[in-house]
C-alpha positions in Angstrom: 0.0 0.0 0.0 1.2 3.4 -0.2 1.8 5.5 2.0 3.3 9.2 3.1 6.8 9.0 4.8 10.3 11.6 5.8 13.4 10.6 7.1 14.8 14.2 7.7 12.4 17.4 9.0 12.3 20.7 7.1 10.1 22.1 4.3 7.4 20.2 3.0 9.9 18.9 0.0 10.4 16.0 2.5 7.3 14.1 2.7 7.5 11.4 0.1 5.0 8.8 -1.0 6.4 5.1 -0.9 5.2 2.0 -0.9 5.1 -0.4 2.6 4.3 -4.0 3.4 1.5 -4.3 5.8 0.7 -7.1 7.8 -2.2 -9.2 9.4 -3.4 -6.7 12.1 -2.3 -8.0 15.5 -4.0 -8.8 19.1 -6.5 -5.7 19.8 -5.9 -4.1 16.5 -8.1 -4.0 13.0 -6.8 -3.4 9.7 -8.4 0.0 8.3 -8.8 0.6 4.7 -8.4 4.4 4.9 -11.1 6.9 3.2 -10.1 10.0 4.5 -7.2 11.5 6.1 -7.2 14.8 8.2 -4.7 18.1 7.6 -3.5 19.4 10.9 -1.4 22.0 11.6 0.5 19.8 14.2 1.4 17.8 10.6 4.2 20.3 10.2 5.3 20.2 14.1 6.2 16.7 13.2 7.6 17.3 9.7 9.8 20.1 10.7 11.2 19.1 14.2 9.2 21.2 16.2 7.4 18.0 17.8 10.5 15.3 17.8 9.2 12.4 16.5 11.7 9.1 15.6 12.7 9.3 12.0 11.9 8.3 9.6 8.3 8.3 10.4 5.5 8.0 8.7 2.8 11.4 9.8 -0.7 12.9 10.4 -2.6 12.0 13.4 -6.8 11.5 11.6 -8.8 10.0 9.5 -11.7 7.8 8.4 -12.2 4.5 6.8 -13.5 0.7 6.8 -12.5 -1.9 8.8 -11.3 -4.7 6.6 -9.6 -7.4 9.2 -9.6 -7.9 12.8 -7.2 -9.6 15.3 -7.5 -11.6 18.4 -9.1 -9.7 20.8 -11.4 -7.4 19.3 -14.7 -7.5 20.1 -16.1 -4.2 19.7 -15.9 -4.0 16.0 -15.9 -6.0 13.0 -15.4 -6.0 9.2 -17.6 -3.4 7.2 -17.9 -0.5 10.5 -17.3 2.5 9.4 -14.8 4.4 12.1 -12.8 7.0 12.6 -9.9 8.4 14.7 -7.9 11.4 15.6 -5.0 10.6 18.3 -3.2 8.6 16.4 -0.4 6.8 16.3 1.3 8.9 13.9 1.1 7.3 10.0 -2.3 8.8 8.9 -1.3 9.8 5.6 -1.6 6.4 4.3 -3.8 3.8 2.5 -4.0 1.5 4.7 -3.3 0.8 8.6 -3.3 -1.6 11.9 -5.2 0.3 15.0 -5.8 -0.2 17.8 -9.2 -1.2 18.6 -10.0 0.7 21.6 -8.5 4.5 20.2 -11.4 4.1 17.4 -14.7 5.6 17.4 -17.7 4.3 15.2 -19.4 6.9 13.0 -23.1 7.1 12.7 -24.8 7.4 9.2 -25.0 11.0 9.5 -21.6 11.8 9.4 -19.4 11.4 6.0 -16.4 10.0 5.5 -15.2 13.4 5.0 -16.9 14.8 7.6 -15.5 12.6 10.0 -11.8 12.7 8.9 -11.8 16.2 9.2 -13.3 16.7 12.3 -11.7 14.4 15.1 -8.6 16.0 16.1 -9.8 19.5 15.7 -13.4 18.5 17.2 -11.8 17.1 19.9 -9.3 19.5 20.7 -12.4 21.8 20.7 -14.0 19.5 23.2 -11.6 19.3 25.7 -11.0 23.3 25.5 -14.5 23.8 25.9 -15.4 21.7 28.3 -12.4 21.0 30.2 -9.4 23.1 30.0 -12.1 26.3 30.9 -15.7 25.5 31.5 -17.5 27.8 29.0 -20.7 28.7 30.9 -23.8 30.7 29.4 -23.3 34.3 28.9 -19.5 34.2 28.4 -17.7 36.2 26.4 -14.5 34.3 25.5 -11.9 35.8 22.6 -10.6 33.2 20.3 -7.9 34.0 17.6 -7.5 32.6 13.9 -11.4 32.2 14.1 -11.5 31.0 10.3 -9.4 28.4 11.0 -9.8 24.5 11.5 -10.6 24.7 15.2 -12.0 28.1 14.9 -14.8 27.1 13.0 -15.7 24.1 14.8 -15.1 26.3 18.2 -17.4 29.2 17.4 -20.0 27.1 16.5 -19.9 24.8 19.7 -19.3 28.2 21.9 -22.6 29.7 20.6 -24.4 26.3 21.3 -23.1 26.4 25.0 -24.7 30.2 24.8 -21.6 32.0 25.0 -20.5 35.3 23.1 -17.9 34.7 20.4 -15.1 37.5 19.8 -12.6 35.8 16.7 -9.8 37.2 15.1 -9.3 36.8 11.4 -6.5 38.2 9.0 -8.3 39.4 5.9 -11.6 40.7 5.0 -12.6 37.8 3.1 -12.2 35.4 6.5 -14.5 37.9 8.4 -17.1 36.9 6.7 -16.3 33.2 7.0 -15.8 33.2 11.0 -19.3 35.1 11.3 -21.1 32.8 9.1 -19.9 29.9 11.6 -20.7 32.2 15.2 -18.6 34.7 15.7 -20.5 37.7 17.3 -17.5 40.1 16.8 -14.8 39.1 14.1 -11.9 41.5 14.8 -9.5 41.9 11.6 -6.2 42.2 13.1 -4.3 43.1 10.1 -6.2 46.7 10.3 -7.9 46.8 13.9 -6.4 47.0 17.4 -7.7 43.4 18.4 -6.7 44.7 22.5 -8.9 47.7 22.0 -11.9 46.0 20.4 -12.0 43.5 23.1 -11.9 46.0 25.7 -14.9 48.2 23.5 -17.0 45.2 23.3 -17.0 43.9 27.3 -16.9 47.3 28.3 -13.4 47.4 29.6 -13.7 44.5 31.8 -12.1 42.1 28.8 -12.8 38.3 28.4 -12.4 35.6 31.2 -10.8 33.2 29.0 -8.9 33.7 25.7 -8.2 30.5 23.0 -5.4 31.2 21.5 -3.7 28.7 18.7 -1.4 31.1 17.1 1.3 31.2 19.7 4.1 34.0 19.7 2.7 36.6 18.0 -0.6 36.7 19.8 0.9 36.4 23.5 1.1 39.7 24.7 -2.5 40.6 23.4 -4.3 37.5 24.0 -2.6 38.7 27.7 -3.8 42.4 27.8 -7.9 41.2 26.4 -8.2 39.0 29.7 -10.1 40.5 32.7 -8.3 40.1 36.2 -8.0 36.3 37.1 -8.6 35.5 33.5 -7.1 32.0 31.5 -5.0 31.9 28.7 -5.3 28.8 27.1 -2.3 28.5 24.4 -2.8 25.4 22.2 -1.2 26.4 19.9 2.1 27.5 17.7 0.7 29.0 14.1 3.1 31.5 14.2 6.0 29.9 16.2 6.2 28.7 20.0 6.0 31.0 23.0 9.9 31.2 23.6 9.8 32.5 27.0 7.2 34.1 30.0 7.7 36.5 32.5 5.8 35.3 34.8 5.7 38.8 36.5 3.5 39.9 33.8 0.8 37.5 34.6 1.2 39.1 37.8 0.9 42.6 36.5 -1.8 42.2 34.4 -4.2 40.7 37.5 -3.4 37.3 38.5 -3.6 35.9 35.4 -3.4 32.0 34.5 -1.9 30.5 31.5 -1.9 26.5 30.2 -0.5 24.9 27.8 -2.6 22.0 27.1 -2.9 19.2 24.1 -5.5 16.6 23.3 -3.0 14.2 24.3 -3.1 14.1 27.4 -7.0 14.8 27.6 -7.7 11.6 25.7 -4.9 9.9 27.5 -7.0 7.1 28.7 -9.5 5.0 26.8 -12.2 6.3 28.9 -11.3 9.8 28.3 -11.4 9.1 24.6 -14.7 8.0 24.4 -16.5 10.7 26.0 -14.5 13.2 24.5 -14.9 11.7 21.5 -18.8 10.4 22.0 -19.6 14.0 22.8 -18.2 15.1 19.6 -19.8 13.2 17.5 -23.4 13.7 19.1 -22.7 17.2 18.2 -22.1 17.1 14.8 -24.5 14.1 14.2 -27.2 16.7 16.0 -26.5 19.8 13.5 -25.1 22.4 15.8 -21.8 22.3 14.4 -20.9 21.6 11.3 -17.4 20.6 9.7 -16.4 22.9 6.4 -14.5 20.8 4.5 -13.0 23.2 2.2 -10.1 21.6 0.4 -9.4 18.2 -1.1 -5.8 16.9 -2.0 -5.2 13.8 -3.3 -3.0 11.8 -1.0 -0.1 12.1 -3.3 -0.2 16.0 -3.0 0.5 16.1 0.4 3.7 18.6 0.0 1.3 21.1 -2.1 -1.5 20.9 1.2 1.5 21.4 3.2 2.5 24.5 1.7 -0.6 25.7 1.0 -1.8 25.2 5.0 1.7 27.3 6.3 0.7 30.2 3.7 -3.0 30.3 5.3 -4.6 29.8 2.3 -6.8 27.2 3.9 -9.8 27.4 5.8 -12.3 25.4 7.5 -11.3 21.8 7.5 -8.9 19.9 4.4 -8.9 16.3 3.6 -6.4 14.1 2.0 -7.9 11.4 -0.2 -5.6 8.1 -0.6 
């Protein structure tokens, strides 16, 4: 089968399609005949370094498919179920794979293919920030930057379920448009508005109790200045580069502030975890109140072209490799 692989990080020149032997699937795992893989921006973490993984290495963390085989073991699912993952292991971007049994989630009718190989990292990462890194609560007004983006759109829309107020950031005119469509209340342009002083305008000085912010360097020091006293920053993030260092005076100076750096990693650590984080994703989108934009299709064998197009932001929504 065929398959994406690097053996050095860097540029998206590396990735290389190549073919692999695959075996019987083993105790506890299924063989998966892959329909749909999911683009993440933590793709290029791993190609470039940023997140050290062992080289080579095959990459991406999603996507959807059939099971075709089972091993010993398995119980809980069978040839034909349709299924979907988005914690990995790492090797994604591939035709086929072996899985553990217990880190996949069935998929309901209702959700495609597409749907669902775009949605389970992102979704999930938008479940845990919701609902566990920061408690949104009815009649919040949180701030959440690169609102057109992948998680953005799935994180408005859940946010404005929950009955909170949605400030988002975008970086063009066109994207404004794009982020209120999926619930933004306020979409704040950054590359021509003052994102600190439009916060503070729309909460009437008090500024937000928690701030979402994916982007990472460049974004620190305002996603900072929008929170009200005792507020949470919640990097998850590194669009624009890692947070190299924090005075931790500052959080002090600015009133009390908190700061975490979480991932979906360790949220859905457990099995048990990754069910209901993943359970409650997928009654959500099965329900309607949020739905995934899939926006661009590659073909598996342009993954370097969705690489480079994904670093120059000229994504949005949700994109889907198709092996």
């Amino acid at each position: 089968m065929k398959a994406i692989r690097f053996s050095q990080t860097g540029g998206p020149e590396v990735l290389s399609l190549v073919d692999v032997d695959l075996g019987a699937p083993g105790p506890g795992e299924v063989q998966v005949r892959q329909t749909a893989v999911g683009l993440n921006y933590i793709d290029t973490y791993h190609r470039t370094g940023l997140y050290a993984v062992p080289l080579p290495s095959g990459i991406g963390l999603e996507a959807a498919g059939v099971v075709e085989a089972v091993g010993a073991g398995v119980a809980n699912l069978k040839p034909g179920d349709r299924i979907a993952y988005g914690t990995g292991p790492i090797g994604a971007y591939a035709e086929k794979r072996n899985l553990p049994a217990a880190r996949l989630t069935r998929l309901p009718d209702a959700i495609s293919d597409d749907t669902a190989a775009g949605m389970m990292l992102k979704g999930m990462t938008v479940r845990y920030l919701l609902r566990a890194t920061y408690k949104v609560m009815p009649g919040d007004t949180i701030l959440l930057h690169a609102a057109a983006g992948g998680v953005g759109l799935i994180l408005s829309q859940w946010a404005k379920a929950l009955g909170a107020t949605v400030i988002g950031t975008v970086g063009s005119e066109a994207k404004v448009a794009t982020a209120r469509a999926h619930g933004c209340d306020h979409v704040i342009n950054y590359s021509s508005e003052d994102t600190v002083a439009r916060v503070r305008e729309i909460t009437g000085g008090k500024g937000v109790p928690v701030v979402y912010d994916g982007v990472g360097q460049a974004t620190l020091m305002a996603s900072l200045d929008c929170l009200r006293p005792r507020g949470l920053l919640v990097s998850f993030g590194n669009a624009s580069g890692p947070v190299k260092a924090l005075d931790l005076g500052l959080l002090s100076a600015k009133g009390s502030l908190y700061v975490t750096r979480p991932t979906l990693m360790s949220y859905t650590a457990t099995d048990e975890d990754l069910r209901e984080t993943a359970n409650d994703l997928v009654e959500m989108v099965a329900s309607g109140k949020v739905k995934i934009p899939v926006n661009q299709r590659y073909a598996l064998k342009d993954a370097v072209q969705a690489h480079r197009d994904l670093e120059a932001r000229k994504t949005t929504g949700t994109t889907v490799l198709i092996p």
